[in-house]
Every structure is written in structure tokens, then in C-alpha cells.
Residue, then its C-alpha position, 0 to 999 in steps of 0.5 A: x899636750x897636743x891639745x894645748x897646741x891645737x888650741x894655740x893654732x887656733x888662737x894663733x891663726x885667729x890672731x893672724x886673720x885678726x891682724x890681717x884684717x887690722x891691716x887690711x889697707x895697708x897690706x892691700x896698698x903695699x901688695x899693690x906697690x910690690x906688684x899692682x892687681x896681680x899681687x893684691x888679687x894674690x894676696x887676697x886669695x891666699x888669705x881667704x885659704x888661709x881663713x877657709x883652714x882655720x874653719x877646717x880645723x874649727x869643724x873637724x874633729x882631729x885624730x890627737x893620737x897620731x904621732x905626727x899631729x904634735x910636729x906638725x901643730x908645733x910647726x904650724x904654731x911657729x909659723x903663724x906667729x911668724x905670720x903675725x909678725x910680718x902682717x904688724x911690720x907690713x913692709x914686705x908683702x912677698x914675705x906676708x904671701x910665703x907665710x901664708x902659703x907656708x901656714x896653709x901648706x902645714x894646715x893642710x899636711x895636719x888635715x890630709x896626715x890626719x885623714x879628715 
């Protein structure tokens, strides 16, 4: 099972960087809208920690028997499709930032719970 969720957030998180870069120039366009060089140079930050985790949890071997990997992978699940949601309707770019920062903050409580 947990290796079914494992396998869902990687191919979720590689739908949502697939869908970011899809809509790169709108994203970027609306970020600069929202808040000029400081929201475009926030937001390209947060997705480049967004990407450098799904390398992470590309080259890491995860600890599938501890008893948190299943709820943490699930939430993050959740969140990224979430993710993707908001990166197709590109309206509100505030709302793209927080579900990046909430993915990365699930991916990295799945790397640092599972001590890797």
C-alpha cells in the first residue's frame, strides 16, 4: 500500500512540475501581476524546492515500515493534486505559493521522519 502512495506522489508531484512548466508564462505573468519581481522571484524559488524534492524522493530509498510514511505520503498526495488544481485555473497566484510551500513542507517531514 505505501508503495502505491509513494508511486502516486511521484507521479503527482511530476504531474504538477509538468503543469507549472506548461504554464510557465502565465504563472510568471500572473505572479508579476499579484506582486512584481518580488512575487515572480518567490515563486520561481518555491518551485525550484518543489522540484529539487521530487529528485529527493527520486534517489532516496524510503523506510516503507515506519508507521508515519502512509499519512504523511497521503497528505502530501492530497496536496499536490490540490497543486495541480490551482496551477490549471492560474488565477491566483498566492494560492499556487502556499500549496507549493505546503507540499515541500509534507515532502520534507516525510524525508526528515523517515531519517533520509
Amino acid at each position: 500500500m505505501n508503495n502505491d502512495r509513494e508511486e502516486l506522489l511521484k507521479i503527482a508531484l511530476a504531474g504538477a512540475i509538468g503543469e507549472f512548466s506548461t504554464n510557465r508564462a502565465a504563472i510568471l505573468e500572473l505572479a508579476f501581476a499579484s506582486g512584481g519581481q518580488e512575487a515572480v522571484q518567490k515563486l520561481e524559488s518555491e518551485y525550484d524546492v518543489l522540484r529539487d524534492a521530487y529528485f529527493e524522493i527520486l534517489k532516496r530509498q524510503l523506510d516503507r515500515n515506519n508507521h508515519l510514511y502512509g499519512q504523511l505520503i497521503k497528505a502530501a498526495n492530497e496536496e499536490v493534486e490540490n497543486l495541480k488544481t490551482s496551477i490549471k485555473q492560474v488565477n491566483n497566484i498566492n494560492d499556487i505559493i502556499q500549496l507549493i510551500s505546503t507540499v515541500i513542507n509534507l515532502v520534507g517531514r516525510i524525508l526528515i521522519v523517515l531519517g533520509i
